[in-house]
N, C-alpha and C positions, 0 to 999 in steps of 0.2 A: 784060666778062663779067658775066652777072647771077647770080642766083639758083640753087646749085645746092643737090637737092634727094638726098641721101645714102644715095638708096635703087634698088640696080640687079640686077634678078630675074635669075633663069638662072647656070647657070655661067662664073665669071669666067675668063679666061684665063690661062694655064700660065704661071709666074714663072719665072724664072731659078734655080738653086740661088742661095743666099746661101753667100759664102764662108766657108770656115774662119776660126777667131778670131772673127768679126763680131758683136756682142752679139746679134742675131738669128739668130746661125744655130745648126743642130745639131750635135752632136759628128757623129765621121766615120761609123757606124753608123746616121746617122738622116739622110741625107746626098738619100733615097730621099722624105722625106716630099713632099706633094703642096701647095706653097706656089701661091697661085692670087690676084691683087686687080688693083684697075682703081684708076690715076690719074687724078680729077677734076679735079684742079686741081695747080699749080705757080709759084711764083713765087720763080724762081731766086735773083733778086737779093734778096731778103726771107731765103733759106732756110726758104721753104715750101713742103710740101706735102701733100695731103691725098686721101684716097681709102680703099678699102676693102681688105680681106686675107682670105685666109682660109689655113687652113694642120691639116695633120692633125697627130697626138702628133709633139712634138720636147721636147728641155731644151737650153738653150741654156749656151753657152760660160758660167762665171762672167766679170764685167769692170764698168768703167765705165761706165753706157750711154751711148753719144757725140751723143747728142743728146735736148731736150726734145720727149716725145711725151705725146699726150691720146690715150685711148682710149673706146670704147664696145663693150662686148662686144655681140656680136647673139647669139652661140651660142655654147656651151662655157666651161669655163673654166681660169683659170692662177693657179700659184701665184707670186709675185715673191719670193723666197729670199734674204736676207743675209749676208756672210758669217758672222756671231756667233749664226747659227742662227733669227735673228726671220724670220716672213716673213705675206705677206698675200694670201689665194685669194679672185678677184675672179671671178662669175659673171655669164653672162648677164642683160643689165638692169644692170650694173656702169656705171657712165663712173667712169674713174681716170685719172691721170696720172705717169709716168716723169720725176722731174728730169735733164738732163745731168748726167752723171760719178757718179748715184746707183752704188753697186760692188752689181750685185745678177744673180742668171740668174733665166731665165724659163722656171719650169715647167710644162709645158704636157701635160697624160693626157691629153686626147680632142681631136678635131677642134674647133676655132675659127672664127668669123670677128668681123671686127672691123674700124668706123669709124674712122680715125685722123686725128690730125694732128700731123705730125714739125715741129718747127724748129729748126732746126741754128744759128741766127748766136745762141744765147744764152749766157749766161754758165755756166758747170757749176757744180755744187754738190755738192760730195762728201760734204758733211754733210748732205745730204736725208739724211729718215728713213721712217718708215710711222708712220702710214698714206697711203696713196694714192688712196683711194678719195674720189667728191667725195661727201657722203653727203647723197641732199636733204632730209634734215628736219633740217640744223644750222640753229639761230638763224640770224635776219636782221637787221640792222642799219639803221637813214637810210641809204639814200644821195641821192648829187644826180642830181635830175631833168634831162630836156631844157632848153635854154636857152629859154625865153618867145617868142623870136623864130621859133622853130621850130612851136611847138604853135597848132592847131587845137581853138580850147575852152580846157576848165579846165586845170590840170597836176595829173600824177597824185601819186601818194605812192607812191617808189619804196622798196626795200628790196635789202640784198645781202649774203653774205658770201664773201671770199674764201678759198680752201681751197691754194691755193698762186700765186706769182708768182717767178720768176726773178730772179735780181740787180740781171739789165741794166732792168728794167723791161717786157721787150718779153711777155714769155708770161703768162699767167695763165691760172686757171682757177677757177671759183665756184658759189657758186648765185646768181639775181634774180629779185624777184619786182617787179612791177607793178598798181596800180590801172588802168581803161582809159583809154584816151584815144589823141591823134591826131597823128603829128607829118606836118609839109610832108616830101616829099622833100628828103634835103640826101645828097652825097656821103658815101658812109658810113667815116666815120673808120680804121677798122682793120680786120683780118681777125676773121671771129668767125664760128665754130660754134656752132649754139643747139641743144639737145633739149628740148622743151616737155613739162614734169612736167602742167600744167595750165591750162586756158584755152584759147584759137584766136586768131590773128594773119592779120591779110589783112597783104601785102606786095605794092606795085609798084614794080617794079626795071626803071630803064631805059626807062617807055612801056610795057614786057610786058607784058599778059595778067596780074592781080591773079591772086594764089596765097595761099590760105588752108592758115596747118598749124595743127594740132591738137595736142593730149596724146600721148607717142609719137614723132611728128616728128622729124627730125633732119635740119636746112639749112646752109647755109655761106652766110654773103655775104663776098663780095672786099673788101679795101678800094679806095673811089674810088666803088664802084658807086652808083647814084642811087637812092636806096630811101628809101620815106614807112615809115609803121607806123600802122596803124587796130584796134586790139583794144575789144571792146565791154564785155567781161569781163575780171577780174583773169586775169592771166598770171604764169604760175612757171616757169625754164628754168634749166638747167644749161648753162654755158656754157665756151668754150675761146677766148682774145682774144689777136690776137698786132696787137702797136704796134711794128712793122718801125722800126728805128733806121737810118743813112745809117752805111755802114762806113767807119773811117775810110781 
């Protein structure tokens, strides 16, 4: 699978209720709302998946939430609730993150919709806390570039900070910024959601058809997939990475 691109018009298709208890669903009163999203992608054996939601006012059950999810609000927003009364309301234009076993409900006043990505094989952390929000103007730090053997030209001067990672290793989510530059196609190591804060990226995944995103943007590459990266201008993205582990 290549390239897929996180953005699908028109009204998405009627969801199933979500059952009682379920860290997502409503109390029994609110049992009516109008939950609507399209699965883009799946990979069962990873405990991935990813795709879009939308869903009218609900408050969700209080609980553990049962698994690590990244978010992007496109519309609307929610409050995330604690039990010792803290809580953190993420708006449109938000990307935030859910740790598994965080104990929190999801307050939700007005209609939503929302980019996601669940993964369920991670570690829980009950001791997550808030904030959740990935915020893009925290500091950036060195990080390590492409390996030499990959790039085309100079190497850039990359930067990054992380804003949460799971136990296991496998989830994380940050910001990255980059100077331009060019790498070969090579199988691309992990899963990763990127939303581009700023800059443009051409991408060919596969032999496809080159696909340029922008500021805004919001992509998904598979891990495996065969994808180069060509940016001409520095690039800054918010990103969600998952490094699938073999169960034991």
């Amino acid at each position: 699978m290549g390239i897929l691109d996180l953005h699908v018009p028109g009204d998405w298709p009627a969801l199933a209720p979500l059952p009682p208890g379920d860290i997502a669903s409503g109390n029994a009163d609110q049992r009516g709302a109008d939950q609507r999203g399209v699965e883009l992608f799946a990979a069962p054996e990873d405990g991935l998946t990813v795709g879009l939601w939308s869903c009218t006012p609900w408050v969700a059950t209080p609980g553990p939430y049962p698994f690590d999810e990244f978010m992007i609000l496109l519309e609307g927003s929610v409050t995330i609730r604690l039990p010792d009364g803290r809580a953190e309301t993420l708006r449109a234009g938000d990307a935030f993150f859910i740790p598994k076993g965080l104990d929190c409900a999801w307050d939700q006043p007005e209609a939503v919709k929302k980019i996601y990505v669940i993964f369920e094989n991670g570690t829980a952390d009950p001791a997550a806390t808030l904030p959740l929000k990935v915020d893009p103007a925290t500091p950036l730090a060195p990080s390590p570039g492409p390996a030499a053997a990959v790039l085309v030209g100079a190497a850039p001067q990359q930067r990054a900070a992380e804003a949460y990672a799971d136990a296991s290793g496998q989830f994380s989510a940050g910001v990255w910024a980059t100077t331009p530059y060019r790498r070969r196609p090579i199988p691309y190591p992990r899963h990763e959601l990127m939303h581009l804060l700023a800059g443009e990226v051409t991408l060919t995944a596969d032999g496809a058809t080159p696909r340029t995103y922008r500021a805004g943007d919001s992509f998904f590459v598979p891990k495996g997939c065969l994808v180069d990266w060509v940016s001409t201008v520095d690039v800054a993205k918010i990103y969600c990475s998952i490094v699938p582990k073999a169960l034991p």
